[in-house]
N, C-alpha and C positions, 0 to 999 in steps of 0.2 A: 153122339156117343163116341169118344176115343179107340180108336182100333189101333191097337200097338198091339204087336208079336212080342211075348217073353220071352222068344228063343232067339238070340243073334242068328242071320242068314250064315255067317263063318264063326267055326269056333273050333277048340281044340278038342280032339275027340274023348279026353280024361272027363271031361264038365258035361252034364246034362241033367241038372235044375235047372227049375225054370229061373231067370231072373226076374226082379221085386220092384216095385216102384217104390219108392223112398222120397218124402222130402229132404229137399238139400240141407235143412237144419241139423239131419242126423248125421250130418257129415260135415258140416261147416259152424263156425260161431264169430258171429262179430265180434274184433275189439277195436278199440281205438285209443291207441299209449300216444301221448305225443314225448315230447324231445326234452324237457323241462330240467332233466336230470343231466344234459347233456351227454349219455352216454354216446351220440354219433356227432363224428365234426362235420361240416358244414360241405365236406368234401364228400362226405356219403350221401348223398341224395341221389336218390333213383327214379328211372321213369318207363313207364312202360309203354314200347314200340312193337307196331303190328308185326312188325319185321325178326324184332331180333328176343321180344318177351321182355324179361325186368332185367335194365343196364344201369351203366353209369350216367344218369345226368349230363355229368362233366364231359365224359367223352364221346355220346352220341350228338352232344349238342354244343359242346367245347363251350357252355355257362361259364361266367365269372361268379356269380351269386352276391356281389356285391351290397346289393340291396335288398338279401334275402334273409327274413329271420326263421333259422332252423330249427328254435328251438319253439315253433310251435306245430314243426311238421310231426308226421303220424310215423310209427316204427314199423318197420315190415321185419321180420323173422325166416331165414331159407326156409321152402317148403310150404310158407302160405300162400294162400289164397288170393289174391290181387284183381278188382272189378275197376277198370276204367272210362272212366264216365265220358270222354271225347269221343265227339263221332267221325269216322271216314268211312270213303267210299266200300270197303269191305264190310266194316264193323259199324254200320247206324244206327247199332244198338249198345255199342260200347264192347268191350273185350275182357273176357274172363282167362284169367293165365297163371300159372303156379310162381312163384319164386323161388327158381333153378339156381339163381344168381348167389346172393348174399345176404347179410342182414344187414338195414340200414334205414332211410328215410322215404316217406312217400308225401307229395302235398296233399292237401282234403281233399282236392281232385279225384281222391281212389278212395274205395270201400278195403278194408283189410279184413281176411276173415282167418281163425284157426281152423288147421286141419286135425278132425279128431282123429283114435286110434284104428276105427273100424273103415277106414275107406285109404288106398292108398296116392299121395297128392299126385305122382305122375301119371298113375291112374285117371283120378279126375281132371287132368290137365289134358291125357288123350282125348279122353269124354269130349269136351267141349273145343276141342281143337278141331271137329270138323264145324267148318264156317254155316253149314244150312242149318247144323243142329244147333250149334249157338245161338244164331242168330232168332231158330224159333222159338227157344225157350224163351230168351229175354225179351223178344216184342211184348211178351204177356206182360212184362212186371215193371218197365219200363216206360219214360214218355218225354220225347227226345222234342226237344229245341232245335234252335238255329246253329248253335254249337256243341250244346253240353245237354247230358239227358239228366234228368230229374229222376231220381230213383231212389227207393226207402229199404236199406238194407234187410230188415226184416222181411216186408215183402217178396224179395229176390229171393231169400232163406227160402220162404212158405212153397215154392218149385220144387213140381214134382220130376224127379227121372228115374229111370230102369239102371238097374245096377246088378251085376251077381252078386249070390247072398256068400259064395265060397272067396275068402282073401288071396285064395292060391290062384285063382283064377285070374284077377285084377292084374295079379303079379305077371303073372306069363305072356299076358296080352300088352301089358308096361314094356316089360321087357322087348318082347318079339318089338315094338313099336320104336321101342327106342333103340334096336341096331337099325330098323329104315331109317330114323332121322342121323345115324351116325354116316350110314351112307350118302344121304343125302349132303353131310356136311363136305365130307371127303370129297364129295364129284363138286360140289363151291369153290372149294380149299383149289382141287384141282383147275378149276377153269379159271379162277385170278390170276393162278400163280402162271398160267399160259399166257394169258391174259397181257401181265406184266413184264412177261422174258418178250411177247411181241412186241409190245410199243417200248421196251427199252431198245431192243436190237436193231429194230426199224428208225429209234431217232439217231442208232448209230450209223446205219446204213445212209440216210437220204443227209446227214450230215457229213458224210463219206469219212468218217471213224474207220469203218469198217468197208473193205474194197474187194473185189472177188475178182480171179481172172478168169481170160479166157480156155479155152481148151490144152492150149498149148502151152499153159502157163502163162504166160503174159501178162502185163497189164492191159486194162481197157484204157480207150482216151479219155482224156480230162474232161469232166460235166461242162456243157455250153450254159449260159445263161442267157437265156430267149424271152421275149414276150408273149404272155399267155395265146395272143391272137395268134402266133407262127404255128401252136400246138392244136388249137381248139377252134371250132366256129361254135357263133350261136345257134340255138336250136329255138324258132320262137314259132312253131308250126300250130296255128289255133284247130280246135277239137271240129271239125269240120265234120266229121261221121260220128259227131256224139259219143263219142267213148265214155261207158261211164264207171269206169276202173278210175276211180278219183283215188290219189297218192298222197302219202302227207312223209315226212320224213323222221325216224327213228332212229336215236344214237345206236340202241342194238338191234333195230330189225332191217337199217336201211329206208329202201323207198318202199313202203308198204300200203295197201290199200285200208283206207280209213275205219271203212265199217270192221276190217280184224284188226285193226288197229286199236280204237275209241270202242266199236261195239255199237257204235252210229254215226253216222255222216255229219262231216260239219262244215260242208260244203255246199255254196249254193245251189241253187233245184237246175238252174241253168248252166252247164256247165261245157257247152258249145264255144264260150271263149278264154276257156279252160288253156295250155300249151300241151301238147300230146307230144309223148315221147316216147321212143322204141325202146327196146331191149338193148344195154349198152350206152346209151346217154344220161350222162351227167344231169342231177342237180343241185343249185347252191339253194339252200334257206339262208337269208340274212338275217336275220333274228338268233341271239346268246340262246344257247340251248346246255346243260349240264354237260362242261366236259369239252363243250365245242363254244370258246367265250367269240371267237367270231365267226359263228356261224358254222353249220355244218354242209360240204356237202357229199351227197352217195351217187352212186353208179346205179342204176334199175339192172336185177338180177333175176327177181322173183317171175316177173310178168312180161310176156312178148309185146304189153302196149302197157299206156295208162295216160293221166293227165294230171298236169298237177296247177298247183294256182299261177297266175300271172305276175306275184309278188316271186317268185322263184326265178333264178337267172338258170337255165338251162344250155345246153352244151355238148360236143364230142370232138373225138378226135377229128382233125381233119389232116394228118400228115399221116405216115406208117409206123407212130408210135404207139406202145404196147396200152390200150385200159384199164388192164390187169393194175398193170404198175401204178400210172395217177392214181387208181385208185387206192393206192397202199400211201403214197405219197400224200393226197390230202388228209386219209384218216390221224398220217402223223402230225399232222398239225405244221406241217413243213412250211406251209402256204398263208400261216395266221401273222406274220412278220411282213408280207406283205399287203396281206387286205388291211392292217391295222395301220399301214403309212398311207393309204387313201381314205379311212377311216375309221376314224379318230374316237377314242372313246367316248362317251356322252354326245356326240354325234347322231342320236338316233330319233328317230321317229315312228313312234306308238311303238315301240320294241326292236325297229328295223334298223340296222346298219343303214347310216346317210351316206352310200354310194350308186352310184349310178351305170348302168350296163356298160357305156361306151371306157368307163375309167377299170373298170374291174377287166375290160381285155385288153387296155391299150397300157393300163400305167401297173399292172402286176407284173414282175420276174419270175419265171419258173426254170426252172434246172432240168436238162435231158442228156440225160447219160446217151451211149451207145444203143442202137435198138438189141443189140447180141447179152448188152446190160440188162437192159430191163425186161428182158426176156428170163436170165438170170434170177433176176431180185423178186421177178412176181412170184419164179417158181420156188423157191424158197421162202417167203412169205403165203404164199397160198396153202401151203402144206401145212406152215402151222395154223393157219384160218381153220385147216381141216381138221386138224388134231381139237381144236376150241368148238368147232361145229361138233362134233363125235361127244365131245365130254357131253356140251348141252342138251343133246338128244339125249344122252345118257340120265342124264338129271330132268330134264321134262318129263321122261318115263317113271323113272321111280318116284318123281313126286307124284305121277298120276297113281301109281300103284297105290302110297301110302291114301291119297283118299279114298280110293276102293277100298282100302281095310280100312279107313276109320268109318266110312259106310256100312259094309257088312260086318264086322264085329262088335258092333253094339247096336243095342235095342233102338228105337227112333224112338 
């Protein structure tokens, strides 16, 4: 027997009906118009992404559409309904989302449905915006493939949920919802825009656009260009005391430990001939990664030890040059002008950069300022690290918040 509570855990102290279960057909109606009339050009095709809800086609995906005929795609209307039937790893049951966006084109790919007068759509678009609750309604009605779920618009209608029976109500809980997601946007809007003043200023800095002096004014002396081995030794120390802080590397999180990484290990059971690495040593992945077309590598920050795989070229300083700084220096991408003249694009093997350890310290150029420089430039870049550190905590909080309110203000 279903045990659901008719009273939201949180709610505004004006409302206290109980709320009703309703099927979704009292609130929703399939249509399905296609294109025939040409009223949308072929430039309004829309799609909808777990990330951003219902876009543009064109510019999530930069489509040419060349070989696409529009005019037997389905019409969506702002303020409908939108069920899409692809599965990922969030949504394996497909994604139910309002049309915030515009009016325009959908492929058969999507179920369209009207919203009637008695329910309001960002209302029901909060509803099903928490992912446990979606996801449970639609296992019911649903029967998911290898890629794409099989599902009978009617049937999805025939779902029951709790809703308030008062419209005032829907409203305030819309509303209250929708200044969190405006906050949330703002603290996004804010950490690109940091985001982007850092790695423009930083490829002004390590390109020396941009020159700082010293105390007294001065200029610093002119950058050396050195060989990676005068800056760095290898670090190829095997896991001999079993460490099993096993490290994978992440464009925004660094060197990070796999299981909070992935969520599970994808590292062999034996991991004894693992390379372990301290707190403060480098490592390179050879492998394109988003963002990092040769390769990434980070600095270990999070963890006083760890190990990571033997495909990883590992490293630290070994003169009295600053960490801080290489490590602002490789994120700019300073050092990709160099690996790419020992290796070569299409050079690769199963995904790896075709270079070799003994050429990546003997045949790479690196640039080292002044040590009183790079002492300089780290602290100046680190402060805006801080300021991009600060926003993101800032915004991992409030999105934690808003799921706590989409938790407790509505019925399960």
């Amino acid at each position: 027997m279903r045990n659901t509570s008719t009273i939201p855990v949180l709610r505004f102290p004006e409302f206290n009906e109980e709320w009703k279960e309703y099927r979704l057909s009292e609130f929703l109606t399939r249509y399905s118009e296609t294109n025939k009339d040409e009223e949308f050009s072929i430039d309004e095709i829309l799609s909808l992404s777990s990330h951003y809800g219902i876009v543009s086609r064109k510019e999530l995906l930069e489509d040419t559409y060349s070989n696409v005929n529009h005019l037997s795609y389905k019409k969506t209307r702002l303020n409908d309904f939108v069920y899409g039937k692809s599965i990922s790893a969030s949504y394996p049951f497909g994604l139910f989302k309002v049309n915030d966006y515009k009016d325009g084109l959908l492929s058969t790919l999507y179920y369209t449905f009207k919203v009637k007068e008695n329910v309001l759509p960002k209302f029901l678009d909060c509803y099903f915006s928490h992912l446990s609750r979606a996801n449970n309604f639609l296992r019911k009605y649903v029967l998911v493939g290898d890629r794409y779920i099989t599902a009978d618009a009617n049937y999805l209608l025939s779902g029951k949920i709790y809703l308030p029976t008062q419209k005032e109500e829907q409203k305030k809980i819309a509303d209250f919802l929708i200044q969190i997601d405006q906050r949330i946007t703002q603290l996004k809007e804010k950490k690109e825009n940091l985001e982007r003043y850092k790695k423009g200023v930083a490829q002004k800095i390590f390109s020396q656009k941009i020159r700082f002096k010293d105390d007294n004014g001065n200029e610093f002396p002119n950058w050396e260009m050195t060989k990676f081995e005068n800056i760095f030794k290898r670090v190829s120390t095997k896991n001999k005391e079993n460490n099993q802080n096993v490290l994978t590397i992440s464009a925004q999180h660094g060197l990070i430990n796999q299981q909070e990484y992935f969520n599970k290990s994808v590292s062999a059971n034996d991991v004894t001939g693992y390379y372990l690495v301290k707190k403060g040593d480098f490592a390179y992945n050879k492998s394109y990664s988003k963002g990092y077309p040769m390769g990434a590598i980070k600095r270990l920050t999070k963890y006083e030890k760890g190990v990571v795989s033997t495909l990883y070229i590992c490293f630290n300083i070994k003169d009295n040059s600053i960490s801080e700084f290489y490590e602002h220096y490789f994120e700019s991408g300073k050092i990709n002008k160099q690996i790419h003249k020992i290796a070569q694009e299409g050079a690769r093997n199963h995904g790896l950069l075709n270079m070799s350890v003994v050429e990546f310290f003997k045949d790479i150029d690196i640039l080292k300022p002044s040590i009183k420089e790079q002492q300089i430039i780290s602290s100046f870049l680190n402060e805006i690290s801080n300021q991009i550190q600060l926003v993101s905590e800032q915004l991992e909080e409030t999105v934690k918040f808003k799921k706590a309110l989409l938790q407790k203000m509505f019925c399960v």
